[in-house]
C-alpha positions in Angstrom: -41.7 -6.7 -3.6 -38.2 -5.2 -2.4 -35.5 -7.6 -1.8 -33.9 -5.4 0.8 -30.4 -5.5 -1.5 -28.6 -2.5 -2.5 -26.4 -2.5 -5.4 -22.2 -1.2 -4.7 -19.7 -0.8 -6.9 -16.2 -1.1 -6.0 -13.0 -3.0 -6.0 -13.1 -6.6 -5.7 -9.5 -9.0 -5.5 -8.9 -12.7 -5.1 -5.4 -13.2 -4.2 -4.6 -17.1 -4.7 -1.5 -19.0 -3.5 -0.3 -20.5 -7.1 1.1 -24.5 -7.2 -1.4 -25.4 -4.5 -2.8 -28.5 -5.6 0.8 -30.2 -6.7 1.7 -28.9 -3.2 -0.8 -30.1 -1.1 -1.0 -33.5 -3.0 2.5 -34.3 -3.3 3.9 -33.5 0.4 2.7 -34.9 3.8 -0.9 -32.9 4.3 -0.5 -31.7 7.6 2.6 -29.8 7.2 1.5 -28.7 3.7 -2.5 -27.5 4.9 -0.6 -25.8 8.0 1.8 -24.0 5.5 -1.5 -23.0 3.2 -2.8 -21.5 6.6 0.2 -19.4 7.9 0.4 -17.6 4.0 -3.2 -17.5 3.8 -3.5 -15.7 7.1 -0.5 -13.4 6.2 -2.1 -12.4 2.7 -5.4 -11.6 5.1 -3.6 -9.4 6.9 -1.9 -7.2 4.5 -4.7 -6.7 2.7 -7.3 -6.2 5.2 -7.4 -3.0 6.4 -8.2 -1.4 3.7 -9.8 -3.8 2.3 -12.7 -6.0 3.4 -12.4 -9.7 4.2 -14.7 -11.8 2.8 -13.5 -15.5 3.3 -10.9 -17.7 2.6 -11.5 -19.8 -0.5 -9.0 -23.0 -0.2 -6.1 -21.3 -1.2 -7.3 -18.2 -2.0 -8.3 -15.2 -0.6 -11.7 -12.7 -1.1 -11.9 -9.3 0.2 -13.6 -5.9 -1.5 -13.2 -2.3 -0.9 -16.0 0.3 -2.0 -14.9 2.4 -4.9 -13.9 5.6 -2.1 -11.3 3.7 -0.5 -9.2 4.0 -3.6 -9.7 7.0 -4.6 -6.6 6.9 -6.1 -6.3 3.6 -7.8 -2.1 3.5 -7.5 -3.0 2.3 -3.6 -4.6 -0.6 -4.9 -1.9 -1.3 -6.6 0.7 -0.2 -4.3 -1.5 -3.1 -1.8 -1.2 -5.5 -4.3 2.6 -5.3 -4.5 3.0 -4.6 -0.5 1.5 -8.3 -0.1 3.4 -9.8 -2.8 6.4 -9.0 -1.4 5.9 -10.0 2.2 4.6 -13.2 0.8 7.4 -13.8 -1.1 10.1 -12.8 1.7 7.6 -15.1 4.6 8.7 -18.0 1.8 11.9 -17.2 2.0 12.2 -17.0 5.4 10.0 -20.0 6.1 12.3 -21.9 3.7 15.9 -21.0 5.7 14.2 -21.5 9.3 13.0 -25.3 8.3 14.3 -27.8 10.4 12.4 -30.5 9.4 13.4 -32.5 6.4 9.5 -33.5 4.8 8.7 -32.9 1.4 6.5 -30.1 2.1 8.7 -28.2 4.1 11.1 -28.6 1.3 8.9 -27.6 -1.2 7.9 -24.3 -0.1 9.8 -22.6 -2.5 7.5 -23.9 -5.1 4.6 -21.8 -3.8 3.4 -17.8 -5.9 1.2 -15.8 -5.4 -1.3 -13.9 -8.4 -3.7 -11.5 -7.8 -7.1 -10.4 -10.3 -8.8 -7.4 -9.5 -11.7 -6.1 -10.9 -14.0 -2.8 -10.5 -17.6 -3.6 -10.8 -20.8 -4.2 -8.8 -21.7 -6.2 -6.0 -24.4 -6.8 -3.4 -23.7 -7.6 0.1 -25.4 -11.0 1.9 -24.9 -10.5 5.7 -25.2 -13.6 8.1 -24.8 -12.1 11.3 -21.3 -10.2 11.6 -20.3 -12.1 8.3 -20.3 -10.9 5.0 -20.3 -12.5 2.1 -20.9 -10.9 -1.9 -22.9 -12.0 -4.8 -23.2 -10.5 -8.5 -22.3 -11.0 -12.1 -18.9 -9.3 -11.5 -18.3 -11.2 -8.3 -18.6 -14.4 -10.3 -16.0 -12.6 -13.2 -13.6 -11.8 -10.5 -13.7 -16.0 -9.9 -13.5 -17.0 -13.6 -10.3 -14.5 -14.2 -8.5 -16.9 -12.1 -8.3 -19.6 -14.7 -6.9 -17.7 -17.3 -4.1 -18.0 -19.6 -1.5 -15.2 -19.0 1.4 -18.0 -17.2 1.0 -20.0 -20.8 0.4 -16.4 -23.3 3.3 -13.7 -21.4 5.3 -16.3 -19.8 4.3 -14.4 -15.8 3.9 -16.4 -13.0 3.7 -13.7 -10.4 1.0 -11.1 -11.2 -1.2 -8.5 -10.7 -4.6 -9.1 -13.4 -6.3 -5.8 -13.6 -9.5 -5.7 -15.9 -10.3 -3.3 -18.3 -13.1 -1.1 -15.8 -10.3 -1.4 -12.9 -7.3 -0.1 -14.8 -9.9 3.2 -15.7 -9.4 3.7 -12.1 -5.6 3.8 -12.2 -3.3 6.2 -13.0 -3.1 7.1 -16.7 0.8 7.1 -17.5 0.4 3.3 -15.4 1.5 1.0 -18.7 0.8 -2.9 -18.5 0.8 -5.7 -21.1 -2.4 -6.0 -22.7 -4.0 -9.4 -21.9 -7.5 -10.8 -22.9 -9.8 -14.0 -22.1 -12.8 -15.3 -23.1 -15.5 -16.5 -20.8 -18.9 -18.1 -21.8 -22.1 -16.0 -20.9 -19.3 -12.9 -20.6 -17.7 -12.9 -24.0 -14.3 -11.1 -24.3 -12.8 -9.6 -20.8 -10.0 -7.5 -21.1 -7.4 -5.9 -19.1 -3.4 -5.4 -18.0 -1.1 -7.7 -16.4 1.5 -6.5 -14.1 4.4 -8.7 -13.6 5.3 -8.7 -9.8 9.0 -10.5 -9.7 10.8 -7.0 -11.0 8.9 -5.6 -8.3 10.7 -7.6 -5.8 13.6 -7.5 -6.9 13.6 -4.1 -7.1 12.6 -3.5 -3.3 15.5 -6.1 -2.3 18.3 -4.2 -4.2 17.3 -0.3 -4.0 19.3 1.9 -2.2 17.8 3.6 1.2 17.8 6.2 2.2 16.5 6.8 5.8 16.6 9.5 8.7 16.5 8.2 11.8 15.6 9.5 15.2 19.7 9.9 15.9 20.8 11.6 12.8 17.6 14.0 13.0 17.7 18.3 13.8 14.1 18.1 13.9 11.7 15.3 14.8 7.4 15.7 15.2 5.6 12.4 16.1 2.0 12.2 16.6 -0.5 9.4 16.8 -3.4 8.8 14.5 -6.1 6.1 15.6 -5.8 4.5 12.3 -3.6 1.4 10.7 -0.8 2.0 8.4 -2.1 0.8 5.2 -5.1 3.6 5.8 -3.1 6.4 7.0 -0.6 5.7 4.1 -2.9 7.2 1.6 -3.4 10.4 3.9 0.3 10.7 4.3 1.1 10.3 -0.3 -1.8 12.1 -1.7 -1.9 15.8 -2.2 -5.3 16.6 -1.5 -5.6 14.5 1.5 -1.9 15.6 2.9 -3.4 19.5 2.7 -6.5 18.1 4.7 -4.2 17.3 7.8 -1.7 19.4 7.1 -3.6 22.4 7.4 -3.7 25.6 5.3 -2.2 27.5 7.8 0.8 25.7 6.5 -0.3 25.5 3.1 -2.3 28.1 0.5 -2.7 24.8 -1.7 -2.3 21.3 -2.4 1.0 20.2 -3.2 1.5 19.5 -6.8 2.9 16.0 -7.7 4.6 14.8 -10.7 4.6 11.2 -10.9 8.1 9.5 -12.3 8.6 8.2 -15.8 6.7 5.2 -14.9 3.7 7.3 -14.1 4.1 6.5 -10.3 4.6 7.7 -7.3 7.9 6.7 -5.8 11.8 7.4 -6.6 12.0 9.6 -9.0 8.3 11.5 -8.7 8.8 15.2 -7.1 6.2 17.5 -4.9 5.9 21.2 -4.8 4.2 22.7 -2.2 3.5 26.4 -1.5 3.3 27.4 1.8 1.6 29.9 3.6 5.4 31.7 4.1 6.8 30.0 1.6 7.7 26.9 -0.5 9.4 23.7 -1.4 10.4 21.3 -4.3 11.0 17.7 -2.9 12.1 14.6 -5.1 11.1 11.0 -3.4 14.4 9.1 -3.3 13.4 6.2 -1.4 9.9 4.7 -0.9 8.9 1.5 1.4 5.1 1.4 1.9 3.6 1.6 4.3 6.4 1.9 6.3 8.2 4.9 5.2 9.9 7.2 2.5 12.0 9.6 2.2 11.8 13.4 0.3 14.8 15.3 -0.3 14.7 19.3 -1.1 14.9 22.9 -0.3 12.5 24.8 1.2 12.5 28.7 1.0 10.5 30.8 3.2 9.6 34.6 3.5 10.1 35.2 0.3 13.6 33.2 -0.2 15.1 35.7 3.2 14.8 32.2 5.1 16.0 28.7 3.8 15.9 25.3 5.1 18.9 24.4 2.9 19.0 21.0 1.4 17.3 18.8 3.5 16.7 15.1 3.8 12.9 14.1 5.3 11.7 10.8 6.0 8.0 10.3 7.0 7.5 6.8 8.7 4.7 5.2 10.1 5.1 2.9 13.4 1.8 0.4 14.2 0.6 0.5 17.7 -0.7 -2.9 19.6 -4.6 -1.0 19.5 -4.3 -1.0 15.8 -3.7 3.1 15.3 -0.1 4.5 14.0 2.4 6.6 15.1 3.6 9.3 12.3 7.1 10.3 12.2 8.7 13.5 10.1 12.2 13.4 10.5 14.5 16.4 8.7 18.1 16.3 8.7 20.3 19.1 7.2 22.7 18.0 4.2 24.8 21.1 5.4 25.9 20.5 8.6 27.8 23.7 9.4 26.8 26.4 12.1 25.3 29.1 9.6 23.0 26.1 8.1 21.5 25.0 11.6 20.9 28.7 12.6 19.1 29.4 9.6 17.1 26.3 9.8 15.9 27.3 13.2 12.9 29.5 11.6 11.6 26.3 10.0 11.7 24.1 12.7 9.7 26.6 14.7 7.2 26.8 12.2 7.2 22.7 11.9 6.4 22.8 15.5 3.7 24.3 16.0 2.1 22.8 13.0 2.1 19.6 15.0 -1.0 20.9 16.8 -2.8 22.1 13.7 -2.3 18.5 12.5 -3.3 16.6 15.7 -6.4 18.7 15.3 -6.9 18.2 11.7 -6.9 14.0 12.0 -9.7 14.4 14.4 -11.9 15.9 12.1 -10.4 13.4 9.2 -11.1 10.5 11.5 -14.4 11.6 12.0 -15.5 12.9 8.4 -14.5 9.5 6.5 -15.4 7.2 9.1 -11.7 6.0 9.8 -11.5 3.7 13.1 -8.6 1.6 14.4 -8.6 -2.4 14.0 -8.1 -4.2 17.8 -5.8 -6.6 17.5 -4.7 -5.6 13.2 -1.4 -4.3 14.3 1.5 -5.7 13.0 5.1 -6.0 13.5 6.4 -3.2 11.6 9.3 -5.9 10.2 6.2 -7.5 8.7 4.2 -4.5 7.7 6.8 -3.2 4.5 7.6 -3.6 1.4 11.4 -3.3 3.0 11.7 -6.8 4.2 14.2 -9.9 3.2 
């Protein structure tokens, strides 16, 4: 007899709101459960798309992605640090806007946030339009939240990766070896990456942005998908080529990671194009709202030259759940000869715009990409940039 299940394997993360129970227990319960709800609903969001939501689990929160939507397993963890951050600046901003004087209110700032993320298999139980998983590795994921890593390395904010989800990440991606013991599962192991130097990281970089003002060329164009999806499209070689077009491009770009094996300040892109090419070194990075490439392209054979130019690529959410790309270029050499040589390049950028509207249709429709109704979010909210 078939059971009508099929077996998936894929990505599965419990985020969970740390200090809950001395929280909830030592302030006044309906500002404290209210509190629980508003950071609950937050971590939802910015995780879901492109992950799945499963349910809410007190404090914590269950969702999954199949092992495709990661093809690249730096997104996951690019996700995991996207929400960790928001989380941490809705505290702080939660904290400064209290007005009232109760112990919870007060006590926000004793809140975290962890994550644990494991690859593995799962089945799906449907109830309707609800899903909910089941599965030796959906009951790990569970376990690896009571663990030992605040009392062993000293972390309270982190990112637990297991051994079969860090083979899915990039290889120069480093963390502190950690390892529990379970009964029925014996020894798990895995890499714990410690999410404060993350933050405060994204609070003190320098930015560098071009905005619509300060631009010599601009091309916007909508794509019926959120942020957090398109983001991936937007960073990854062989899925940039796929929109871009190889009208622009003979092949993908090639992409050197930075000396902490990822992709952000410091990584570089070369791309050959059709007429010609271009180095570019990221020197700002803010998923999923922007970043920022600067470099020289050379086209015709080095006869025609962008110069040194600055490029941010920013993504704007609209109110139906899609995004709105931006690819703004601004000359570091402002003087006449500069601009007149840089008018070649903008012509070509131009009509590419076309090739690329084209290009996400046939994206959209190949992987199965669709907007979220009512997903959209303030794009204050949506990055890594706030607080």
């Amino acid at each position: 007899m078939t059971s009508g299940y099929r077996s998936h394997r894929g990505y599965l993360v419990l985020a969970d709101i740390s200090g809950y129970t001395a929280f909830l227990t030592g302030t006044e319960i309906e500002h404290a459960q209210g509190i629980i709800q508003e950071l609950t609903a937050l971590i939802r969001e910015r995780l879901t798309p492109p992950m799945r939501f499963v349910k809410f689990e007190g404090d914590a929160v269950f969702c999954y992605a199949p092992g495709a939507v990661f093809p690249d397993g730096e997104r996951l963890v690019e996700l995991l640090e996207v929400c960790y951050v928001d989380f941490s600046n809705r505290l702080l901003n939660m904290a400064r806007a209290a007005t009232c004087h109760c112990t919870a209110c007060a006590s926000i700032d004793t809140l975290g946030l962890k994550f644990v993320a494991h690859y593995g298999s799962y089945v799906i139980e449907r109830d309707g339009d609800r899903e909910d998983l089941a599965g030796a590795d959906v009951i790990l994921v569970h376990r690896l939240l009571k663990n030992s890593i605040v009392e062993r390395l000293g972390i309270r904010a982190y990112a637990l990766f297991t051994a079969p989800c860090l083979e899915q990440l990039p290889a120069g991606f480093d963390l502190p070896k950690h390892v529990e013991t379970y009964e029925s599962f014996g020894e798990i192991g895995g890499g714990v990456h410690d999410l404060e130097p993350v933050l405060r990281e994204m609070r003190e970089s320098h930015r560098a942005y071009v905005s619509s003002a300060e631009a010599d060329v601009e091309l916007s164009f909508e794509v019926p998908a959120p942020p957090a999806v398109v983001w991936g499209y937007m960073v990854d070689p062989l899925q940039r080529w796929r929109w871009e077009g190889r009208r622009l491009h003979r092949t993908p770009d090639e992409d050197e990671r930075n000396a902490r094996g990822r992709t952000g300040p410091g990584a570089t892109s070369h791309c050959t194009h059709a007429v010609g090419a271009a180095m570019r070194e990221i020197v700002d990075w803010r998923p999923y709202s922007y970043y920022t490439m600067r470099g020289t392209s050379r086209f015709f054979g080095g006869f025609v030259t962008s110069g040194r130019v600055t490029e941010t690529a920013e993504l704007t959410p609209t109110d139906d759940g899609g995004s709105i790309v931006h690819i703004r270029g601004r000359l570091t050499d402002r003087g006449a000869f500069s601009r007149l040589a840089f008018a070649p390049a903008r012509f070509l950028l131009q009509r590419g715009v076309r090739d690329w509207r084209s290009n996400w249709d046939k994206i959209i429709e190949e992987d199965g990409l669709r907007r979220e109704p009512g997903a959209a979010q303030d794009a204050s909210r949506r990055t890594m940039a706030n607080g």
